[in-house]
N, C-alpha and C positions, 0 to 999 in steps of 0.2 A: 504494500500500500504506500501509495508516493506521501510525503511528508506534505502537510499543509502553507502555503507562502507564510514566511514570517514576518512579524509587523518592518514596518520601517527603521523601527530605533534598532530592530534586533541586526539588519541589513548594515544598520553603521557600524554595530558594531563591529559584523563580521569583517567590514573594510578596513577597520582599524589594523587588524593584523592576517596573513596570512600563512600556514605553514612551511616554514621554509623546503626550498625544493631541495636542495645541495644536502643529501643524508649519508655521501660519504666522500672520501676523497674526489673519484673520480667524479662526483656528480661538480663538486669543487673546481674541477678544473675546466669540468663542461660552460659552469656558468660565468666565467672569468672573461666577461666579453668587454669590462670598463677599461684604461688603460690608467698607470700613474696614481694620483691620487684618489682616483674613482676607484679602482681597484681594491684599494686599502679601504678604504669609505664602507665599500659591499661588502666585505669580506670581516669588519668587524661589525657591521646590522646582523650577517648568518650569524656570527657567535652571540650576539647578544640575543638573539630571536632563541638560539639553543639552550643559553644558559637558563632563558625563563621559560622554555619550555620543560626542561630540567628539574627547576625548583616546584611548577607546578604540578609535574608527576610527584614528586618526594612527598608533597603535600597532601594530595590526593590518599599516597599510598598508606601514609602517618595515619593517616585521619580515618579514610573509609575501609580499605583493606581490613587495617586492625581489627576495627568493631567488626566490619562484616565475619570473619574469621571466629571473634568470641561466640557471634549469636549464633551464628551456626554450628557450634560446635554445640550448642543447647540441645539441637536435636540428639546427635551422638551421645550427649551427656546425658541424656537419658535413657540411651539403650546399653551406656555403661554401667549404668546404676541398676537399672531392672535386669540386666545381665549375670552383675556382680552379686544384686542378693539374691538370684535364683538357685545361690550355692549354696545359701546359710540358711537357717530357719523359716525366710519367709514363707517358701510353697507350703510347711506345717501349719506357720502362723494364720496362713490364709485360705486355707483348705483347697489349696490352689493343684487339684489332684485333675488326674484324665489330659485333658486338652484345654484346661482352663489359661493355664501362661499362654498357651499362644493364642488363645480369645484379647486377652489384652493385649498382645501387641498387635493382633488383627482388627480390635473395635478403636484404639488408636488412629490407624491408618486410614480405615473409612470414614471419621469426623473429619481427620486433618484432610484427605480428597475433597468431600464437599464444600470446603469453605477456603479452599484456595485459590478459587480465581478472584471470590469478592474480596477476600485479605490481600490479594494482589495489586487490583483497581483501589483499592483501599492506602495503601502507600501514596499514588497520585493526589489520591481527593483530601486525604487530612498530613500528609506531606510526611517524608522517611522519618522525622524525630520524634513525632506523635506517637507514632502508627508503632513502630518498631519498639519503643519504650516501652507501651503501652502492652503491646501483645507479651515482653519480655519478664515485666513484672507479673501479669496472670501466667504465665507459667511459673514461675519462682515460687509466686504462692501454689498452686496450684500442688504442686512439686514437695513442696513442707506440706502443705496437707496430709499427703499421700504416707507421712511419718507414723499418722493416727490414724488410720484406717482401721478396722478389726476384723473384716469380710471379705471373700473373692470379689460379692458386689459390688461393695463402697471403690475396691480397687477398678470396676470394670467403669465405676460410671465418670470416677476421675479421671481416667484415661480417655474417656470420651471428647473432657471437660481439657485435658492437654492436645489431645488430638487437634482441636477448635484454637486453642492461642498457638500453636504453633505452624498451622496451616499457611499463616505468609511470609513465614521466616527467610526460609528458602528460597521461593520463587521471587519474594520480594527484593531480595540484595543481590539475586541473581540479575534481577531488571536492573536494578540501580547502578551495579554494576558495570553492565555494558553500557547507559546511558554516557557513562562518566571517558572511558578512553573506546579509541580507535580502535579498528579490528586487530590489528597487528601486534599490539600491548594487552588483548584481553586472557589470552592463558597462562602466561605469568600471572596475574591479579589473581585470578580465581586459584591459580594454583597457591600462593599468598592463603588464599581464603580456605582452600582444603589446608593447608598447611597445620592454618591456627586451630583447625579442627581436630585433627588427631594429634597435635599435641596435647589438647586441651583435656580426650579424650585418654589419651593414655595417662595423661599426670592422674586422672579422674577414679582409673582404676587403680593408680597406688593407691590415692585418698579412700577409696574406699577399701583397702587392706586397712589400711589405720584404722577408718571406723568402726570398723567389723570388731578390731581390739576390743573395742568398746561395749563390746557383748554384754549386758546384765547390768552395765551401771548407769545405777540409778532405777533401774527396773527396767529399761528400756534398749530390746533386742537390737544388735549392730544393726541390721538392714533398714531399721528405724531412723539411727543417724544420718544413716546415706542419704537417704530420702532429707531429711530436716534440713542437715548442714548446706546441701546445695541448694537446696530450695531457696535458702535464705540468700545463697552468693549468687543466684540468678533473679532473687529480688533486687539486691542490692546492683545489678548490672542494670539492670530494665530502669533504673532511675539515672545513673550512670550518662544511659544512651540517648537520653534529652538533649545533651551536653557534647557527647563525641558524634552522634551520628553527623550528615551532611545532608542537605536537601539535592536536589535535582543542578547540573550545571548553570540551566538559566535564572535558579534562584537561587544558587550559595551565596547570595549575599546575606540570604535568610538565615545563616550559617553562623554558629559562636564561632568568632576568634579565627575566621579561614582563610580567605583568600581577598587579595587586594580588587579594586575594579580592575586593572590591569589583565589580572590574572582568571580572572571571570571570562572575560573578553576573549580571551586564551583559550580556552578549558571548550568554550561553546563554537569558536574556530575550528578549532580539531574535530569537532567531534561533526559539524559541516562539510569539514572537507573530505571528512572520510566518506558520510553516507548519508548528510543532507537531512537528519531526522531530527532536530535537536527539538525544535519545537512540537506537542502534542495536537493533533486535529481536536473540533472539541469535541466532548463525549459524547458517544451515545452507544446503546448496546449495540444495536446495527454494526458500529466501528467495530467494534472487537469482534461478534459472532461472523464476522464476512470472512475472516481468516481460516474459520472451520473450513475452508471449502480449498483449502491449499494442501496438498498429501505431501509434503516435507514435513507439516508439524506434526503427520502421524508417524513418518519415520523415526524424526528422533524421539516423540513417544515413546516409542518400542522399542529403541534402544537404553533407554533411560529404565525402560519395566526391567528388561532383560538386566543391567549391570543390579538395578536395587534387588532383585531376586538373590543375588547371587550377594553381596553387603548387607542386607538384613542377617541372613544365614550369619553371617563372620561377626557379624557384632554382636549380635543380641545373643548369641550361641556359642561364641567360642571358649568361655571360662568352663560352658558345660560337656563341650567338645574335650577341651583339656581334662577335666575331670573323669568323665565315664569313658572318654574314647582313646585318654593315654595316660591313665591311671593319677594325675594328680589328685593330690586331697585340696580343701578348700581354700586355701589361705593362696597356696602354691598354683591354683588355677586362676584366681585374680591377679594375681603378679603379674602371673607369665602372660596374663594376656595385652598389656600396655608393651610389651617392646616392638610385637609388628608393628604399633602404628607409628613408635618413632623412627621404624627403620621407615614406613613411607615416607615422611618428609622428603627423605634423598630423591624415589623416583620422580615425586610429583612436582618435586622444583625442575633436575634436571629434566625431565621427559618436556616438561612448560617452556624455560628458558629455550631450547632447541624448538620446540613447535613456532615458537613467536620470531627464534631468530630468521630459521628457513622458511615461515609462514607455510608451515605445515600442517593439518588436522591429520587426515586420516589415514596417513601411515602411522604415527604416533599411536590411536587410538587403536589400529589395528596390531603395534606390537604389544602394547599392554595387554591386550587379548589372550594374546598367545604367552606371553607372562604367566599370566594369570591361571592358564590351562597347564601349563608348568606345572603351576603351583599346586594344584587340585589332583593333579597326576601325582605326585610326593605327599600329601594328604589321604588320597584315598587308596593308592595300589599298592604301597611301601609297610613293611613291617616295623621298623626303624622308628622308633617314637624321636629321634634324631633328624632323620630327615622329614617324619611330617610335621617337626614345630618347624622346620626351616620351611615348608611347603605353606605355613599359614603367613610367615615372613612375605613371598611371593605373591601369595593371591593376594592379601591383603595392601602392600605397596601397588601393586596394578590396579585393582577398581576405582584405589582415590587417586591415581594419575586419571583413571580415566573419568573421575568426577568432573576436573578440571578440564581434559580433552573434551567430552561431550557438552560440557557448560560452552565452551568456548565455539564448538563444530556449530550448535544451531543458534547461537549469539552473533556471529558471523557472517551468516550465510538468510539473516531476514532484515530486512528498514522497516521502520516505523516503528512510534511505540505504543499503539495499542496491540500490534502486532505483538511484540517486544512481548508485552503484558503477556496477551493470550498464549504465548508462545510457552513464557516460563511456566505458568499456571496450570497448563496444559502436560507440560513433560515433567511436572513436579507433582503432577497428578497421578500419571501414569505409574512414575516411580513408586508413589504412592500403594500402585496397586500391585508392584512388580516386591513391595515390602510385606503387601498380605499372603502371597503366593510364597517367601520368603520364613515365612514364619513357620511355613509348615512341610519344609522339604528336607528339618533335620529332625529324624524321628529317633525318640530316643530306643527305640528294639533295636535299632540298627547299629549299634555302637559294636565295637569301636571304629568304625570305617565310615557310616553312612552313607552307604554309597549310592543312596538316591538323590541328595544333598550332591555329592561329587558328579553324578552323569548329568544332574538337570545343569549344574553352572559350567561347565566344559559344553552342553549343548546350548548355551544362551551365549557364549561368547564367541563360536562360531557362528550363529545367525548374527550378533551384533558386524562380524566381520563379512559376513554376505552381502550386509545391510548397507553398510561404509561402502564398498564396491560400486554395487548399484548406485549410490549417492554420486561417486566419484565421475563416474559413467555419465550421468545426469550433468554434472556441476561443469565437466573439462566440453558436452557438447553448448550447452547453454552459454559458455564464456565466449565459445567458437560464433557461434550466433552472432551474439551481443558484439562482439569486438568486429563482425563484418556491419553492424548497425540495421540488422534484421530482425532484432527483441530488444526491448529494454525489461532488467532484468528486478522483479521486488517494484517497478514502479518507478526507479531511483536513473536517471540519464547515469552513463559511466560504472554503475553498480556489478562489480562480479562477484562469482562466490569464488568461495576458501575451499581449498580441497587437498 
């Protein structure tokens, strides 16, 4: 959907500056057409154009990256916690026998689908500082509540009640996001953003070794703390995020403590001259539902169900996988399971940094894949309680590379942002549903191997890889098109996709 004309003052502003052409040497010498002191003259405007394009990324990345990174690790912070005391007392405490744990994290995931496209549009209409605050403090409480519970119930209906504040977490910083940089700098950011996620996540499951300590004192069962303690540190963020979050480029001025007008000016240049979208059409439902009718956003859909199938199983399952499927006892299965995620950090930076340097998607996404199938092959065929904690090492480092990869492949490859919107809401939905299917593919009879768990995520990240093909296929004829001036591509003059 083409971007709507923007007012006249936005026009000035865009004139004010534009992104320099010269982005490396050779482009340097290409544009060396002044002679003498005109030379000198152009050549210190490029560096000074760079240096504040420079300072404006570092800010950006200070500012939004960070927070987006904490909240999002909210989500995970809670499948480390329901994780981690699905080892201790709680399932007795809460009579949580049969298939009842994974009811809860199945009636989770169907609140948080229905209410992620409006939480989405939601960020637009009451603006990222609000919204995000707002939603982050009802889960905090939400979250300490969950300390007092005394029922499977009481656990199924709070779940419901987190499901609903955490529905626009995701898709909404996902939108946010890509509003803020260019195609070219968006999988480093999110990789950034998966980053703070699984560290945040794995510190989450020492903290809760420590809690667990805390067994009986005071009367009150560790998996009680777990639940309490963070409750309160995701209250105490949700107030936090009034403070750090950032509005949208064309109103960071709305922003504590951010960015000069200068730099504003900046921020909304770039992000025009990549793809012309800075400005929103105005609302209406029509804008968004028109986008159903585009089968790219059901692709990466189903690539997003596909990865979260196979990432629900590893997080919310693996302390129990350590436990019954390669003998640790309690304490020793929540440990062990925070070091995959900081061995991710490594992939998901470098696999980012290389995708953004060679403006790469879907080879990246496709070696994580196969990663990944590595990984699950050393997990599930191997006797070796050796090699299948290195095998969760693997799978585990490849899905959150390919959190990043896929964030980035369908953030890339659409303009506009209502689009934007439906786009993220739409495959954070799916994820959604690819997290209830997820829930229920590691059965505990099957221990210690699982190996319906291991054939479904070795067959999901094949198809994600048939899928990326066909895309590519799609993407390299469409650019062939567009570059003979026989399509315009998203609505956008000059617009190609990323492949």
């Amino acid at each position: 959907m083409a971007s709507s004309p923007a007012p006249a003052s936005e026009n000035q502003r865009r004139d004010k500056w534009s992104p320099p052409k010269a982005a490396n040497d050779a482009d340097v010498a290409s544009e060396r057409i002044f002679s003498g002191g005109e030379e000198e003259e152009y050549a210190t405007g490029v560096d000074e154009d760079r240096s504040l394009e420079r300072r404006l990324r570092l800010k950006v990345d200070m500012r939004l990256c960070t927070i987006a990174g904490i909240l999002c690790s909210l989500n995970l912070l809670d499948s480390g916690v329901i994780s981690s005391a699905s080892v201790t007392s709680m399932p007795i405490d809460l009579d949580l026998t049969g298939n009842r744990f994974s009811v809860s994290i199945f009636i989770f995931t169907i609140s948080s689908i229905a209410f992620q496209l409006p939480s989405t549009l939601a960020v637009r209409t009451f603006g990222p500082r609000l919204w995000f605050s707002f939603i982050t403090f009802c889960f905090g409480l939400i979250t300490m509540c969950t300390a007092f519970i005394q029922t499977w119930q009481q656990m199924i209906a709070l779940r419901v009640l987190l499901g609903i504040s955490m529905s626009g977490i995701y898709p909404g910083l996902t939108y946010l996001i890509s509003t803020w940089y260019p195609r070219r700098e968006q999988q480093t950011r999110f990789a950034f953003l998966q980053t703070g996620e699984v560290i945040i996540l794995a510190t989450g499951g020492i903290v809760n070794f420590g809690l667990n300590q805390l067994n009986g004192k005071g009367g009150i069962a560790g998996w009680r703390y777990m639940f309490l303690v963070q409750g309160l540190i995701a209250m105490v963020i949700g107030l936090v995020t009034y403070f750090w979050m950032v509005d949208f480029p064309e109103e960071a001025h709305r922003s504590f403590w951010f960015l000069t007008p200068e730099e504003q000016d900046l921020a909304v240049a770039r992000i025009n001259a990549d793809r012309k979208d800075v400005q929103p059409d105005p609302f209406s439902w029509g804008k968004v539902f028109v986008h159903a009718k585009d089968p790219k956003v059901y692709g990466f859909a189903c690539m997003f169900f596909l990865l979260n199938l196979v990432s629900t199983a590893l997080s919310y399952f693996l302390p129990i996988i350590l436990q019954t499927g390669m003998g640790f006892d309690e304490n020793q299965s929540i440990l062990l399971s925070a070091p995959p995620y900081y061995y991710a950090v490594i992939p998901v930076l470098l696999s980012s940094v290389i995708g953004d340097r060679l403006r790469l998607r879907g080879p990246v996404i496709i070696f994580n894949c196969i990663t990944l199938i590595v990984g699950f092959c050393m997990l599930g065929f191997s006797e070796q309680v050796t090699v299948r904690y290195v095998g969760t090492y693997l799978a585990t480092g490849a899905y959150v590379s390919n959190w990043a990869a896929l964030s980035t492949y369908q953030a890339n490859n659409i303009a506009g942002q209502w689009k934007r919107a439906f786009t993220a809401a739409a495959v954070t939905a799916m994820n959604g549903a690819g997290g209830i299917a997820g829930s229920f593919i590691v059965r505990s009879q099957e221990a210690p191997h699982y190996m319906t768990a291991v054939w479904i995520s070795i067959g999901s990240h094949i198809l994600i890889i048939g899928i990326v093909g066909a895309f590519s296929v799609y993407f390299w004829l469409a650019n062939s098109l567009a570059g003979n001036r026989k399509i315009i591509i998203e609505g956008v003059e000059g617009f190609k996709y990323t492949y």
